[in-house]
C-alpha positions in Angstrom: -10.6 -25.4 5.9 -10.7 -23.4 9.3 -7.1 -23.2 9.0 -8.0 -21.8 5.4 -10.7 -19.7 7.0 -8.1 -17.8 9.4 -5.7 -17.7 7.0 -7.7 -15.5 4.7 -8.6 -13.7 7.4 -5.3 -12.6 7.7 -4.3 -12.0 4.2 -7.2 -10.0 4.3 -6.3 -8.2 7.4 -2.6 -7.3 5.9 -3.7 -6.3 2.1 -6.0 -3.6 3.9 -3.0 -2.7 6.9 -0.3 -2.3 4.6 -2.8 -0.2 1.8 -3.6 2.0 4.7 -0.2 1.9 6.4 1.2 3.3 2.6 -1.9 5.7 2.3 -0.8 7.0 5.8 2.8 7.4 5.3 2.1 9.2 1.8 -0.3 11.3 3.4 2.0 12.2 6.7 5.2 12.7 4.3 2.7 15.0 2.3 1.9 17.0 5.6 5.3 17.0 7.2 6.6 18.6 3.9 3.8 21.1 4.1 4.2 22.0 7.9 8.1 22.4 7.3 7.7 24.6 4.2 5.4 26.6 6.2 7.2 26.5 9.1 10.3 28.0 7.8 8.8 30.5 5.5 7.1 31.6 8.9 10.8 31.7 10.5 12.0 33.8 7.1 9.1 36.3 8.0 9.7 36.8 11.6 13.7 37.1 11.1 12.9 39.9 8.5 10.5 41.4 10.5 13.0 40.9 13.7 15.5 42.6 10.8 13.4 45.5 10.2 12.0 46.2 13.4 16.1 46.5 14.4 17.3 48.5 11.3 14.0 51.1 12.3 15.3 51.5 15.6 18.7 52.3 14.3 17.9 54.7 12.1 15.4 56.7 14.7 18.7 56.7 16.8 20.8 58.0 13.7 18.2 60.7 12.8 18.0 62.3 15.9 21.0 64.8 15.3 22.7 66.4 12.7 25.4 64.1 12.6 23.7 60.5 12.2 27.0 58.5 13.5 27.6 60.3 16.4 23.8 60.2 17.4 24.2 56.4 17.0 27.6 56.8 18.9 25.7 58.6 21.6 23.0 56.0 21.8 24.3 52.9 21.5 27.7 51.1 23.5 30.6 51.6 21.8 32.5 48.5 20.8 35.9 49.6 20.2 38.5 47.0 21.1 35.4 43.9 20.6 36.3 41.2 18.4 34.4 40.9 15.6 32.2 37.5 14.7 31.2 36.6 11.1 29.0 38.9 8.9 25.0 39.1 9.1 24.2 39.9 5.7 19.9 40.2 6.4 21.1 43.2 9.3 23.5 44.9 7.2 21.1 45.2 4.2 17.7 45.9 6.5 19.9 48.7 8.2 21.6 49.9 4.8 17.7 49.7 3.2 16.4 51.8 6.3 18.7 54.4 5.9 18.0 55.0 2.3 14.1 55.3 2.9 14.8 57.8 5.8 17.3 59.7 3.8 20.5 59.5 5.5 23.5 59.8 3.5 27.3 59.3 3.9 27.3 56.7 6.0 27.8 52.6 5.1 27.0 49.8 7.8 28.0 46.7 8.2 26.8 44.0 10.9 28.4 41.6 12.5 27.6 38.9 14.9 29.5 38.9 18.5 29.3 37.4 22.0 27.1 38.8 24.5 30.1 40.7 26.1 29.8 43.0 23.4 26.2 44.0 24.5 26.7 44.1 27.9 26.9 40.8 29.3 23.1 39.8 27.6 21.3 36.6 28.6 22.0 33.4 26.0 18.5 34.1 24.6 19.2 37.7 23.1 21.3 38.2 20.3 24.2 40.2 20.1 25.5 42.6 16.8 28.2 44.8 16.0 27.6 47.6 13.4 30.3 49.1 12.0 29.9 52.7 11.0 31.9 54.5 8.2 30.9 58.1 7.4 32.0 59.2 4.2 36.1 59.9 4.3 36.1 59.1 8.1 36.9 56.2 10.4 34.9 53.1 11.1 33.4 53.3 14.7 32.0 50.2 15.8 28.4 50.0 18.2 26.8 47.5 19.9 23.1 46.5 19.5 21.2 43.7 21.1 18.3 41.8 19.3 15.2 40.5 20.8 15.6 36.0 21.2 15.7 34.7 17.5 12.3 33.1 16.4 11.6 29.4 16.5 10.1 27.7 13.5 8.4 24.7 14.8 6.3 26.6 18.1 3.4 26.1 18.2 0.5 27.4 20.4 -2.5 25.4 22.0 -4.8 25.9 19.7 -2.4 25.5 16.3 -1.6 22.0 18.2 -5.2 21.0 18.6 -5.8 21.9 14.7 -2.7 19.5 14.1 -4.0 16.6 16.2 -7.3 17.0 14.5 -5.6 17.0 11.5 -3.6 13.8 12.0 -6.7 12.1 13.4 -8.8 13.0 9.5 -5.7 11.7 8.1 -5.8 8.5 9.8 -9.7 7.9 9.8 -9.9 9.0 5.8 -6.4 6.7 5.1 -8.2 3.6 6.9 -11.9 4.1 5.4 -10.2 4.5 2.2 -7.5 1.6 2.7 -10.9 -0.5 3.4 -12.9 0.8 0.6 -10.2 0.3 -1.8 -9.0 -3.5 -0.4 -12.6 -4.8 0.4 -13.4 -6.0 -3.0 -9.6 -7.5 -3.6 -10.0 -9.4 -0.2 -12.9 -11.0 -1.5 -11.9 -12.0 -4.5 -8.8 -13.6 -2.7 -11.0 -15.9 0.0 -13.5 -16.4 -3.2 -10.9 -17.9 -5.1 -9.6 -19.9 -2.5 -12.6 -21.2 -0.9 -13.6 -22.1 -5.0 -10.6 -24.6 -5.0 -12.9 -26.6 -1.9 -16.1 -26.2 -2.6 -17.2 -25.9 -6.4 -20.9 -25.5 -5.6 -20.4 -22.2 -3.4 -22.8 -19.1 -5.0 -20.6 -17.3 -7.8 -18.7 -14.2 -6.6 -20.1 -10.9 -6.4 -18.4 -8.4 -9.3 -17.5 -5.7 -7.4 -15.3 -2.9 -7.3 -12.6 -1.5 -9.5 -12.7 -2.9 -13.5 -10.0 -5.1 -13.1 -11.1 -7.2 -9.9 -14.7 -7.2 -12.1 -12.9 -8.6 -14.8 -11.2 -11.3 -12.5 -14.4 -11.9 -10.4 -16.2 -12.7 -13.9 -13.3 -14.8 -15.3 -13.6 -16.6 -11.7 -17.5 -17.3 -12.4 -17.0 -18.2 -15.7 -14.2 -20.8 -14.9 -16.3 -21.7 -12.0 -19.0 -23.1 -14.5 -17.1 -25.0 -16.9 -15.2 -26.7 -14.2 -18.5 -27.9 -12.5 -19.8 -29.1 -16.2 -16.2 -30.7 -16.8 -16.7 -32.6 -13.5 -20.2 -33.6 -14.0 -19.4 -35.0 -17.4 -16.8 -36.8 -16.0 -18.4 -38.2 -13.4 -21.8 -39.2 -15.8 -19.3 -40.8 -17.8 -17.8 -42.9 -14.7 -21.4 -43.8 -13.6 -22.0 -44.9 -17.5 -18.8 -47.6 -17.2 -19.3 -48.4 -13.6 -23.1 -49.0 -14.9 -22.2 -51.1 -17.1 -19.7 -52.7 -16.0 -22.0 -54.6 -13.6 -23.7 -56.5 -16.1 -20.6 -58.6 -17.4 -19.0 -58.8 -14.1 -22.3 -60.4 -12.8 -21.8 -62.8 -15.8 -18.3 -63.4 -14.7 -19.9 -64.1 -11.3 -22.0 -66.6 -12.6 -19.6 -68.7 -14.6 -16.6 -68.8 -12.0 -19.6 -69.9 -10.0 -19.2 -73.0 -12.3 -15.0 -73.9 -12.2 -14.5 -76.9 -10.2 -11.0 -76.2 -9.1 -12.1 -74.6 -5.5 -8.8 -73.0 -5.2 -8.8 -71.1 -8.8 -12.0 -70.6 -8.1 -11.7 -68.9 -4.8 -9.0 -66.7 -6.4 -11.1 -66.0 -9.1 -14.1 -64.8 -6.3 -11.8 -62.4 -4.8 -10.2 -61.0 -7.7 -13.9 -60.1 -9.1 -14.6 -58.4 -5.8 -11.5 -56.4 -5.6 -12.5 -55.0 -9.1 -16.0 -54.8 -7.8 -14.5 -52.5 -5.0 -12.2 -50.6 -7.1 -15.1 -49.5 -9.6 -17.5 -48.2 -6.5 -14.3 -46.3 -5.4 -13.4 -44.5 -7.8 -17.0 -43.6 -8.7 -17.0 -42.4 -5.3 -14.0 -40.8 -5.6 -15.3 -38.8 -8.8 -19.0 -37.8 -7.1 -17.0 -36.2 -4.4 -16.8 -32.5 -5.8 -20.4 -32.7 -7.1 -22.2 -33.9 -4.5 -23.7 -31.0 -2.2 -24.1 -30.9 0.9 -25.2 -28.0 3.4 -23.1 -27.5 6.5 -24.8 -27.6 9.6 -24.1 -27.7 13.1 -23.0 -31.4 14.6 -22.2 -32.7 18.3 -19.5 -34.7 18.0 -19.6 -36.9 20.5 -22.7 -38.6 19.1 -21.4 -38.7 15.9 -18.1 -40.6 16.9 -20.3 -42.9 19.5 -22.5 -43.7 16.6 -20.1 -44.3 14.4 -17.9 -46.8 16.7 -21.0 -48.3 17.9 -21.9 -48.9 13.8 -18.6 -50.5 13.5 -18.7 -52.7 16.4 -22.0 -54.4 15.2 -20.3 -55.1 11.9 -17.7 -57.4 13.6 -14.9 -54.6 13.4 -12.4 -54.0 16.7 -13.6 -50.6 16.8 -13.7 -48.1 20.3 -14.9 -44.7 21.4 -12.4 -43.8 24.1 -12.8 -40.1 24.9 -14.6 -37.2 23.5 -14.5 -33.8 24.4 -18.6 -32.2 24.3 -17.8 -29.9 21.2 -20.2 -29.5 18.4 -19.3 -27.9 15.3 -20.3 -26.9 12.2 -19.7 -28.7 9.4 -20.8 -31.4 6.8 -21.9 -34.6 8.5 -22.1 -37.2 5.9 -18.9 -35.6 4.4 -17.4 -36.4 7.7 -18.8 -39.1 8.5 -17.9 -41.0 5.5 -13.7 -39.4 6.3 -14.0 -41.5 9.5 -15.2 -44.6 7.9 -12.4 -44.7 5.8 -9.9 -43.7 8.3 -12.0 -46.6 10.9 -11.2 -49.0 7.9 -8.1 -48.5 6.9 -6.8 -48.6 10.5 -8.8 -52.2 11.2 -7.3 -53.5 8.1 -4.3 -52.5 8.5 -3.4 -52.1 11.7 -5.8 -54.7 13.8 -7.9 -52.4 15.6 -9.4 -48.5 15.8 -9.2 -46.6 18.8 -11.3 -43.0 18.1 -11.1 -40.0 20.3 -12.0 -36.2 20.6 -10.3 -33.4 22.6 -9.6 -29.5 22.4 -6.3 -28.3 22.1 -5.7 -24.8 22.1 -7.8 -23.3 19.2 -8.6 -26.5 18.0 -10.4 -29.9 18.0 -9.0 -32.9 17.4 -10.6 -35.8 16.0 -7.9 -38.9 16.6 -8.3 -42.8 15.3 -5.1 -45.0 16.4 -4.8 -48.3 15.6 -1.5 -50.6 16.7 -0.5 -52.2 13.7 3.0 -52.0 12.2 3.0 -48.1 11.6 4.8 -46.4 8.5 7.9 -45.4 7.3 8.0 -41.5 7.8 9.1 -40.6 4.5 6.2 -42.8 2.7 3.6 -41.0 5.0 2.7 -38.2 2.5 2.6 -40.7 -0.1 -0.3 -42.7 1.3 -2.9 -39.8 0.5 -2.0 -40.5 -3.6 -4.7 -42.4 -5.5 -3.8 -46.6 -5.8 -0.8 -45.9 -3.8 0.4 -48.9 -1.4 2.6 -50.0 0.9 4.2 -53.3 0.3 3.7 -55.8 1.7 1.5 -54.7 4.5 -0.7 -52.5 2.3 -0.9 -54.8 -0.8 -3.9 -55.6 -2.9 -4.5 -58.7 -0.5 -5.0 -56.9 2.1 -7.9 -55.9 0.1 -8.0 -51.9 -0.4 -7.9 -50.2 -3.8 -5.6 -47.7 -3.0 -8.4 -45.0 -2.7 -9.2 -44.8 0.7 -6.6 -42.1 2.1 -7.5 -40.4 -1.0 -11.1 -39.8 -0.6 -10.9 -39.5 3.4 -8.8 -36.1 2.9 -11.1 -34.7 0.4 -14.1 -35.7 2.8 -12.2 -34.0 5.3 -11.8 -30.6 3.2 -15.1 -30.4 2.6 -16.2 -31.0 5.9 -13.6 -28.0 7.1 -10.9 -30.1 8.7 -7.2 -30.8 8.0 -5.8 -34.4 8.0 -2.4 -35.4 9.2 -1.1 -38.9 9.6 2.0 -39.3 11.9 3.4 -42.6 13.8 2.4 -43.1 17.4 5.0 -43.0 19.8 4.8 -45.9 21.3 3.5 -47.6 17.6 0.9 -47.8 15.3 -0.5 -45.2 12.8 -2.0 -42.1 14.2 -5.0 -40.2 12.1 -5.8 -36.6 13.2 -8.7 -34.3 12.4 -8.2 -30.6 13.2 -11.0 -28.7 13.2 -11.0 -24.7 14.3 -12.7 -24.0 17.4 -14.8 -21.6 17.2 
């Protein structure tokens, strides 16, 4: 259940990162879009105004005389002999647009792009144009004009980059508040429905958030409640038959009580017994998910001293070898009753239980050894199915129903640890208890 516990944690943790991580590249891809729409309609603007600015010039030059291409001849370099680049369209209509609101006729312009020779030798970060000047029925003279440094789209100043950085910084604060707000509920639903699968009795789930997780937090309750009443009837039912069942296997009792043959009768005793055992079993096994229990915190160490010490008096080869000074919280007699089992199952079957504690890592480990003839690997899983044995060392004359294994993992669930069983090294079986450290 820790494991469980962390591992919601981090479902949670990544439904809520990857809402927010979507939320934040919507809302990025939405303001990168914007900032380059705006950015190269602000380019459009300065180039036109970098345009105009150019063709006004020109035409003050051109309107200073009586013959407007010899007044630009006059004021601008001649670039007779210059070769010529390709055309610049936005010059040779702001120029040809300029002319016509100042009133110069007779004369067509076109512009051209060329090196920096053309100008003069300019710098790399001035532009340099050709216009080419035909007066009406003459010859083209070409002129040279420089331009001031074409604008960039994407500078930005110190204060326009502080707005952007506050920006970003809303975006990300509103995409995780939001990413939280909208993934909260969902999260909880998803660790409520898992931690329903261990623990029937927990309080019903809060309905919360949008109509759909509602619906599914309702529908949760709802199955919630007939599932406990299914499992109550059941086990009333179990308690009936075990109940009566008492009566005529005390009567059995009795009369085998009175069959001379000791041998038959012997077998006869211990075939009662094991249905005797078999009965309380699987009564236990059905009180398991309706018996409640609150979790509280434990120190280990007593727990498994007590336990051992319990065992010892009984007779049984039982011995606390190390523990580690943890306490946890969890469900005592749930746990309690997990290490009983796991203590039996290892005298019976292996000769002896060795129990120990440690941390490792994030974890504590509960351990109980025994020395006995150890497991097949691929029959290990199998051992934790209801009247499942191993033959012939875990037979019915060894005297367990098959049940054990069984209820110590779902003692172990509800008391928030995970049970493995592996094969000791150097033999014997090996029962582990891994509890979170918190």
């Amino acid at each position: 259940m820790a494991r469980l516990r962390r591992t919601e944690t981090a479902a949670s943790g990544t439904e809520t990162t990857r809402l927010f991580l979507l939320l934040l590249i919507g809302a990025l891809l939405a303001a990168g879009v914007t900032f380059a729409a705006l950015g190269f309609n602000h380019h459009s603007r300065l180039s036109q105004s970098h345009d105009f600015t150019t063709a006004e010039r020109i035409v003050d030059l051109a309107g200073s005389g009586a013959d407007p291409v010899a007044a630009l001849m006059t004021g601008l370099p001649s670039a007779s002999g210059q070769t010529l680049g390709s055309p610049d369209p936005a010059l040779t209509q702001a120029v040809a647009a300029a002319f016509k609101r100042r009133g110069v006729e007779g004369v067509t312009v076109k512009a051209y792009h060329a090196p920096t020779i053309a100008c003069g030798g300019v710098t790399d970060h001035l532009r340099c144009r050709i216009l080419v000047l035909r007066p009406h029925g003459g010859t083209a003279k070409p002129v040279a004009i420089s331009l001031p440094p074409a604008p960039r789209p994407w500078t930005l100043n110190r204060e326009a980059a502080a707005l952007l950085a506050v920006g970003l910084a809303g975006v990300l604060l509103t995409g995780w508040m939001a990413s939280r707000l909208a993934a909260g509920p969902l999260n909880r639903l998803s660790e409520g429905a898992v931690a329903l699968s261990h623990d029937l009795d927990r309080p019903p789930l809060v309905a919360e958030g949008a109509r759909e997780v509602r619906q599914a937090a309702e529908a949760l309750n709802a199955m919630q409640t007939r599932l406990k009443a299914l499992i109550e009837d059941r086990t009333r039912v179990l308690a009936a038959v075990a109940h009566d069942l008492q009566t005529p296997l005390t009567r059995m009792r009795l009369r085998i009580e009175k069959v001379e043959d000791e041998a038959l009768r012997a077998q006869l005793v211990n075939d009662l017994a094991a249905m005797q055992h078999l009965v309380r079993e699987g009564l236990d096994l059905a009180r398991i998910e309706t018996t409640a229990e609150d979790v509280v915190s434990v120190d280990l160490d007593a727990l498994l001293s007590a336990l051992c010490e319990d065992a010892a008096d009984a007779g049984q080869p039982v011995v606390f070898t190390q523990g580690c000074g943890a306490v946890i919280r969890t469900r005592p007699q749930a746990l309690r009753r997990c290490l009983t089992n796991l203590v039996d199952n290892a005298v019976r079957h292996g000769g002896d239980a060795q129990v120990s504690a440690m941390r490792q890592g994030s974890e504590i480990r509960l351990t109980v050894r025994d020395h006995g003839p150890g497991v097949p690997d691929d029959q290990i899983a199998r051992l934790f199915e209801p009247f499942y044995r191993l033959d012939p060392s875990r037979s019915r004359d060894s005297g367990g129903s098959g049940l054990g294994l069984t209820i110590a993992r779902r003692m172990a669930e509800r008391s928030g640890a995970r049970l493995t069983l592996t094969n000791a090294e150097d033999g014997g079986l090996l029962a582990t208890l891994a509890f979170h450290a918190h």
